[in-house]
C-alpha positions as CSV (number, residue, x, y, z in Angstrom):
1,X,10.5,-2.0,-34.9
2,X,12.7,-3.5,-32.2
3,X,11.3,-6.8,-30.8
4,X,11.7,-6.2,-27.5
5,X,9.6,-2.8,-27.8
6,X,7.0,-4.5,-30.4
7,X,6.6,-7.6,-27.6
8,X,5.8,-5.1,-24.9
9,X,3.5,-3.3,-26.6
10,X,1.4,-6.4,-28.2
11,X,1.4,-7.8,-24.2
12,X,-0.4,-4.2,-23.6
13,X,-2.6,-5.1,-26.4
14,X,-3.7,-8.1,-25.6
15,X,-3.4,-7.5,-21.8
16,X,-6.1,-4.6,-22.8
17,X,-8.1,-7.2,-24.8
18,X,-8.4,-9.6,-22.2
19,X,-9.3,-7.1,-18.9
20,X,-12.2,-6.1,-21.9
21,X,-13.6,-9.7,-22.1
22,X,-13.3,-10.1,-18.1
23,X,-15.3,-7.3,-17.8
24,X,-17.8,-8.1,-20.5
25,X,-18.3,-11.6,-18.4
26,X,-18.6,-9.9,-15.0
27,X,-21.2,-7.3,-16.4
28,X,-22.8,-10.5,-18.2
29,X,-23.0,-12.3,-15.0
30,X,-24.3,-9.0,-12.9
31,X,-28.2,-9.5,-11.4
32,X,-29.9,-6.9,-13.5
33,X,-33.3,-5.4,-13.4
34,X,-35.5,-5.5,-16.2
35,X,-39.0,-4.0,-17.1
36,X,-41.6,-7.4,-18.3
37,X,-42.0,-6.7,-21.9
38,X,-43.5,-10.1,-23.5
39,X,-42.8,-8.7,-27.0
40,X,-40.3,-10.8,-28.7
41,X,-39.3,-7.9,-31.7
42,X,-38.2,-6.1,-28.4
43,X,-36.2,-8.5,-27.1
44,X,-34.6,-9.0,-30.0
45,X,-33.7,-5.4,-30.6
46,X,-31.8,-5.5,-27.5
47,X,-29.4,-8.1,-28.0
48,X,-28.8,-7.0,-31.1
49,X,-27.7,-3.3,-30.0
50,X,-25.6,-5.1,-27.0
51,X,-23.7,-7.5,-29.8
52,X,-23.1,-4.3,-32.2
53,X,-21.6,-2.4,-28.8
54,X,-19.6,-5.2,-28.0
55,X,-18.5,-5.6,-31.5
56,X,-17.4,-2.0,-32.0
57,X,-15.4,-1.7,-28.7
58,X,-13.7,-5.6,-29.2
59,X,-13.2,-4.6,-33.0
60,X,-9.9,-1.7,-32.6
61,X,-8.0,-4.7,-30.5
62,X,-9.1,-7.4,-32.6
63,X,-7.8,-5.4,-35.9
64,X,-4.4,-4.7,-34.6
65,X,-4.1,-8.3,-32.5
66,X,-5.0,-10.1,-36.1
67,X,-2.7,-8.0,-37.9
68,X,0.3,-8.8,-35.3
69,X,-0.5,-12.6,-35.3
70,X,-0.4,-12.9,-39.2
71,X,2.8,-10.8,-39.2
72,X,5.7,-13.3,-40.8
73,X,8.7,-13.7,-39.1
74,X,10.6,-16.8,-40.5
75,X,9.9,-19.4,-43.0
76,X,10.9,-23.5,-43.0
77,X,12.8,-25.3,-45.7
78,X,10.2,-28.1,-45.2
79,X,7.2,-29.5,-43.1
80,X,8.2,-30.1,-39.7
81,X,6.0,-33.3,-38.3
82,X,5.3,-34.2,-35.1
83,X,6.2,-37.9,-33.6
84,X,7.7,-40.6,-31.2
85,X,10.0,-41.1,-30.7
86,X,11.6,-38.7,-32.5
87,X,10.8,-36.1,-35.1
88,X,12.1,-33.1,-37.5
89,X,9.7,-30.5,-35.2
90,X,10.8,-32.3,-32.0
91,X,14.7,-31.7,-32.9
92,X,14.2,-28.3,-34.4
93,X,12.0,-27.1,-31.0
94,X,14.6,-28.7,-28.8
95,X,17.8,-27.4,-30.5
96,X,16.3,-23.7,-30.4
97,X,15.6,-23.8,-26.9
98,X,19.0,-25.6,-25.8
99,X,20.9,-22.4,-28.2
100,X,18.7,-19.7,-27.0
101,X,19.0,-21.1,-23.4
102,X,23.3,-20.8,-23.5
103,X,22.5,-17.3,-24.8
104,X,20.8,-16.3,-21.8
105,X,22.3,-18.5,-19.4
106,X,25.7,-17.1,-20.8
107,X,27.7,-20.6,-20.3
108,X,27.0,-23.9,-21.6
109,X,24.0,-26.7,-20.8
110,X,24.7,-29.9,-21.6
111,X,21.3,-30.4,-23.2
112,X,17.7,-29.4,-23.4
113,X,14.3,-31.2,-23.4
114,X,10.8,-30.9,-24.0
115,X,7.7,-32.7,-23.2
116,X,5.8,-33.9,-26.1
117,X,2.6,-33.0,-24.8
118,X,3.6,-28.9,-24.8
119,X,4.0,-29.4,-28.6
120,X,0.2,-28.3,-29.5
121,X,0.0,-28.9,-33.2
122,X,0.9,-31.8,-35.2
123,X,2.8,-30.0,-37.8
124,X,4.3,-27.2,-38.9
125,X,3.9,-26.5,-42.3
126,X,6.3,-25.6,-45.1
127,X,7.2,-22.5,-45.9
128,X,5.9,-19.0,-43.8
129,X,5.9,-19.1,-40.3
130,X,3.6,-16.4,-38.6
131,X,3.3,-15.2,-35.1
132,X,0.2,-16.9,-34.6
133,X,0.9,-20.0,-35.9
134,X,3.7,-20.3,-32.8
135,X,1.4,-19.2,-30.5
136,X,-0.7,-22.3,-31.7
137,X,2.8,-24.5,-30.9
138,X,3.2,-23.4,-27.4
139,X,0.2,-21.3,-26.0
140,X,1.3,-22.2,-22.4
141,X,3.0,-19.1,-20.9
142,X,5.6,-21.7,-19.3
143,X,9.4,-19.6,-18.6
144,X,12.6,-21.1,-19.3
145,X,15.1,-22.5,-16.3
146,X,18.0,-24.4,-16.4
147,X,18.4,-27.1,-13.8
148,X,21.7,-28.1,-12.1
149,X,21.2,-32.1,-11.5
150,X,23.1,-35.4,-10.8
151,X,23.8,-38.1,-13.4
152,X,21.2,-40.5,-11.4
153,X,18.5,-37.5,-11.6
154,X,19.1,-37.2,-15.3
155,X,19.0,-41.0,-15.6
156,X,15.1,-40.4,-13.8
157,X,14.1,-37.9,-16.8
158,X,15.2,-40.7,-19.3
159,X,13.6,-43.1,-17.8
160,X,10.0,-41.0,-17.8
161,X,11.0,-40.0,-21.8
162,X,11.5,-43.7,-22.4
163,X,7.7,-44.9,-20.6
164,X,6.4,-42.3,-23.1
165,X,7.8,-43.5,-26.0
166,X,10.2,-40.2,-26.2
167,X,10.5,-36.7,-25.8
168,X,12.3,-33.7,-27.9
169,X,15.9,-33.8,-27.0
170,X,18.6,-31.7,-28.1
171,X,21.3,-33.0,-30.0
172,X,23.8,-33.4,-27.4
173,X,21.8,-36.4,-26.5
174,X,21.0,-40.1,-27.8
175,X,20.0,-43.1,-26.4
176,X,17.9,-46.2,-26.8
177,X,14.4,-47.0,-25.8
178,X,14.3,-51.3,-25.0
179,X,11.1,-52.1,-23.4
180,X,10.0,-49.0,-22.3
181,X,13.4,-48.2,-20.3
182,X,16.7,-45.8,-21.7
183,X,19.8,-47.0,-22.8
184,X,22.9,-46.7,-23.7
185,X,22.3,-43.2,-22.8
186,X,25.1,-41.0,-24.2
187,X,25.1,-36.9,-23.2
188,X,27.7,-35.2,-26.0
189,X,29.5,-38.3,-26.3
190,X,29.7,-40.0,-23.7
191,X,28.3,-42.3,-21.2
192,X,26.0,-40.9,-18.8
193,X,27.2,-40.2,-15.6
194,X,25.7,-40.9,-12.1
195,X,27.3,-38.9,-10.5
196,X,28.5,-35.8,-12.5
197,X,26.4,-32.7,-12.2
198,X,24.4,-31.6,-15.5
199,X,22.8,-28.6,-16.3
200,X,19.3,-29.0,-18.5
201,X,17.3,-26.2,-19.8
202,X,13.7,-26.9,-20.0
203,X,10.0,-25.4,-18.7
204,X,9.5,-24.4,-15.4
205,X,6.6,-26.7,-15.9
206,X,8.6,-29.5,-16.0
207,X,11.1,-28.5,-13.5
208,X,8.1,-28.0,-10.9
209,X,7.3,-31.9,-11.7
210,X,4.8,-31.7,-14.9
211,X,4.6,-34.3,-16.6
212,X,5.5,-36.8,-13.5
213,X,8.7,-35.3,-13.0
214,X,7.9,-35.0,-9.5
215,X,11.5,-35.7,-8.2
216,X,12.4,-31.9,-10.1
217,X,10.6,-30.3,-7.6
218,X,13.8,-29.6,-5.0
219,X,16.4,-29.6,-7.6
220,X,18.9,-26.4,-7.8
221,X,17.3,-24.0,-10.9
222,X,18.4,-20.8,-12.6
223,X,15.2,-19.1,-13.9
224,X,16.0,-17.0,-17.2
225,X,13.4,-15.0,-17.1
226,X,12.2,-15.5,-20.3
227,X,8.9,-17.2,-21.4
228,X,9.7,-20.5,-23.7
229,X,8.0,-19.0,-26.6
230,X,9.2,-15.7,-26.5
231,X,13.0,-17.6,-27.0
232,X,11.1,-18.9,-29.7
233,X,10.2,-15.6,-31.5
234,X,13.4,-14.8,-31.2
235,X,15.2,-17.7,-32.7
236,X,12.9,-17.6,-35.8
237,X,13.5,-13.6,-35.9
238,X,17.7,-14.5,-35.7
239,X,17.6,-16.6,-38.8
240,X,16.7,-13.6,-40.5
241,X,15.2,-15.0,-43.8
242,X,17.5,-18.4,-44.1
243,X,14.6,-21.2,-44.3
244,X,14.7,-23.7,-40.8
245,X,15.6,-26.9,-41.3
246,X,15.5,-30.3,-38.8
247,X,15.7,-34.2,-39.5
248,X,15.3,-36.8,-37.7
249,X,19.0,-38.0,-36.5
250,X,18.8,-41.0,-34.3
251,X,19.2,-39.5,-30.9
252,X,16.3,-41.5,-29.8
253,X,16.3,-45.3,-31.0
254,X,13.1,-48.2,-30.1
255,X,15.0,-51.4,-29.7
256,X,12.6,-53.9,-30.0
């Protein structure tokens, strides 16, 4: 099935899914009028016939939205960890986005970025990669944008990335962390620029100042319209079958 047409349909599903539980709460929380029966076998009937009700109408959703999330769509070559201030899952996240956001943008970005904190699992095991497992790396519904900024904006980002230790960077990027401040900050080779104009794909999040990236707030963006993890899904499905690889490469450096 095509992606695009499988996607819409699982959003239906679980849009479906989630209007159900909504509704299940506002019924729960409802003001209700019940007859005093002190007999506890009765009471327990009840709840028991509401669960099995529940059960049977959650259960055609739940079968097709467990089937969906354990579908396979891309294996690894290896584990991919975690870490400051730089990591094989950090590079491999950040490298996906910066590709799939040139595709959509349809010109080049001169790098892309994301927080550490978005990452929501440590690792990423070797070997199959499911559906669910990458809604478990990013279950945020942030979208994509790519920001048009000066040299001495960019130089702001790196200096946030540095007072965390660091953030995944794309590989156009490296640069040194020396008491919690960037530099020798280099963007594809050379020397950053104060006041060149770069563009930067990264969530809307952090381009509507997550993260204390406050000063992004005003900045010039392109949105893509697509939802960071979707660009994700279809990176992984791209690959078609070659195992994903990433290693840590030096782009980010503690100087002690």
């Amino acid at each position: 099935m095509d992606f695009g047409i499988w996607y819409l349909e699982f959003h239906l599903v679980m849009n479906r899914f989630f209007t159900f539980l909504i509704l299940i709460n506002l019924a729960a929380c409802a003001p209700r009028i019940h007859y005093i029966n002190t007999s506890s076998e009765y009471i327990k009937a009840e709840e028991t016939a509401n669960d099995t009700e529940i059960a049977e109408m959650i259960a055609p959703y739940k079968e097709r939205l467990d089937a969906e999330m354990n579908t396979v769509i891309g294996n690894t070559a290896k584990e991919l960890v975690k870490a400051k201030p730089e990591s094989p899952m950090g590079n491999w996240l950040a490298d996906l986005i910066h590709k799939k956001s040139e595709d959509y943008y349809r010109s080049e970005i001169d790098f892309a970025l994301v927080n550490y904190g978005g990452i929501r699992i440590p690792v990423l095991a070797e070997g199959e990669v499911t559906r669910g497992k990458i809604f478990e790396l990013m279950p945020f519904d942030n979208m994509l944008v790519v920001l048009e900024i000066n040299g001495a904006t960019v130089r702001q980002i790196f200096g946030t990335m540095a007072a965390n230790g660091g953030w995944p960077i794309s590989q156009q990027v490296a640069y040194v962390i020396e008491n919690e401040l960037p530099v020798n900050i280099l963007i594809n080779g050379e020397a950053l620029d104060d006041g060149k104009i770069y563009k930067v794909a990264l969530s809307d999040y952090l381009a509507n100042g997550g993260d204390n990236l406050f000063f992004l707030k005003d900045k010039k963006r392109n949105n893509l319209g697509v939802l960071f993890r979707d660009a994700m899904f279809e990176y992984i499905v791209e690959q078609d079958g070659d195992a994903m690889d990433a290693a840590v490469e030096g782009r980010v450096i503690v100087r002690e």
